[in-house]
VMD Tcl script that draws the C-alpha trace (Angstrom):
set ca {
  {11.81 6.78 -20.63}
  {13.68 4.67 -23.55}
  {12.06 4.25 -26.89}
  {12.17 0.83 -26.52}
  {10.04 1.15 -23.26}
  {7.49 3.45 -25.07}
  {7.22 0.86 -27.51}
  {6.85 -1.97 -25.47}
  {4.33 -0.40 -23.26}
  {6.67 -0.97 -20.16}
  {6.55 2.46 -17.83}
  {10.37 2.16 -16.51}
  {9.43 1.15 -12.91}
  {9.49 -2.43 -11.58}
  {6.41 -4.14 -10.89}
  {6.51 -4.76 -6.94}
  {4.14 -7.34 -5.08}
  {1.56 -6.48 -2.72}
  {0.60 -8.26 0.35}
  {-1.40 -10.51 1.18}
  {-4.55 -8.60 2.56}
  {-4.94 -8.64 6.44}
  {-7.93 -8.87 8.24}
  {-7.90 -6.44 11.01}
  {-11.18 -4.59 13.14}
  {-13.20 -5.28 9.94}
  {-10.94 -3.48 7.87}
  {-8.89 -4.86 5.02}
  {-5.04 -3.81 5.13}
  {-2.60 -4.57 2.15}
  {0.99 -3.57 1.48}
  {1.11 -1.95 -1.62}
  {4.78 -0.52 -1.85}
  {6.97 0.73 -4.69}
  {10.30 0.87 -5.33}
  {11.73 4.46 -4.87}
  {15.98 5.25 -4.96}
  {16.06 1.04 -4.86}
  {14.48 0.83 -1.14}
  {11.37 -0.05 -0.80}
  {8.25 3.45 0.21}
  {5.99 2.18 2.88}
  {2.36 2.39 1.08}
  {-0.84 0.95 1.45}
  {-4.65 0.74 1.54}
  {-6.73 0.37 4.40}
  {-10.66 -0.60 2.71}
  {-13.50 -1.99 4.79}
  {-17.44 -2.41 3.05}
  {-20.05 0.04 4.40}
  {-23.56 0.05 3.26}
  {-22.91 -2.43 0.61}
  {-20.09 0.21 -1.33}
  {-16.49 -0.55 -0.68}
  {-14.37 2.31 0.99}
  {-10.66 2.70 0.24}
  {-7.98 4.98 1.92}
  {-4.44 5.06 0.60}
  {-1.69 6.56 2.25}
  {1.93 6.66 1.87}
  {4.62 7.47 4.51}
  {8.22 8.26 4.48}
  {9.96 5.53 5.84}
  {11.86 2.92 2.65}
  {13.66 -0.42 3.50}
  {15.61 -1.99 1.77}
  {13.86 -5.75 1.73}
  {10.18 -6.42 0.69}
  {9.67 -8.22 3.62}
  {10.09 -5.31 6.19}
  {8.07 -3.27 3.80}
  {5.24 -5.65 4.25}
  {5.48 -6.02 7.68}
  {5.82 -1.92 8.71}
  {2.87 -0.94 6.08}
  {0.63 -3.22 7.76}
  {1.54 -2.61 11.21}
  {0.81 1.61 9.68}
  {-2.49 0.58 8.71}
  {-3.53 -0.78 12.05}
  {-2.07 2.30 13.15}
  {-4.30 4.79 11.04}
  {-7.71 1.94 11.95}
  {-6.77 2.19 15.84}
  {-6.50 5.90 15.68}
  {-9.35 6.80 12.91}
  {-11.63 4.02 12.02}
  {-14.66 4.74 10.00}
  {-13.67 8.49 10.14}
  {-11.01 7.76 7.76}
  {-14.01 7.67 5.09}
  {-15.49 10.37 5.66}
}
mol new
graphics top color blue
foreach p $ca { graphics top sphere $p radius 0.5 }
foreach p [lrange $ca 0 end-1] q [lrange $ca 1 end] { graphics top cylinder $p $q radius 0.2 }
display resetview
């Protein structure tokens, strides 16, 4: 890390968007990814609400692309993945 980042509070990494959340099975899925060896690491959180608490489950897999969009796109399609197979269990 630079001095000047130190001093200005900035971490070295770029700031990368997340998705738009998706509505799938009543879970929440968003795209969270980062940039990693400039390509894009497929990561994301799958969260649904049970008994009034919000539940979260991150996960991160090894694929990387090299647009934003695909990112997106393949994270969310994982998460449905991981609902499909694990639901609630995911949780627990």
């Amino acid at each position: 890390m630079s001095f000047f980042s130190k001093l200005f509070g900035g971490d070295g990494s770029e700031k990368v968007p997340t998705s738009e959340p998706l509505d799938y099975k009543g879970f929440s899925i968003r795209a969270t990814p980062f940039k990693e060896g400039g390509q894009y690491q497929c990561c994301g959180v799958v969260s649904k609400e049970i008994g009034g608490e919000t539940k979260e489950h991150r996960f991160i897999r090894a694929d990387k692309f090299t647009s934003l969009e695909d990112a997106f796109a393949i994270t969310l399609r994982k998460g449905q993945q991981i609902v499909d197979e694990q639901g609630d269990r995911m949780f627990g």
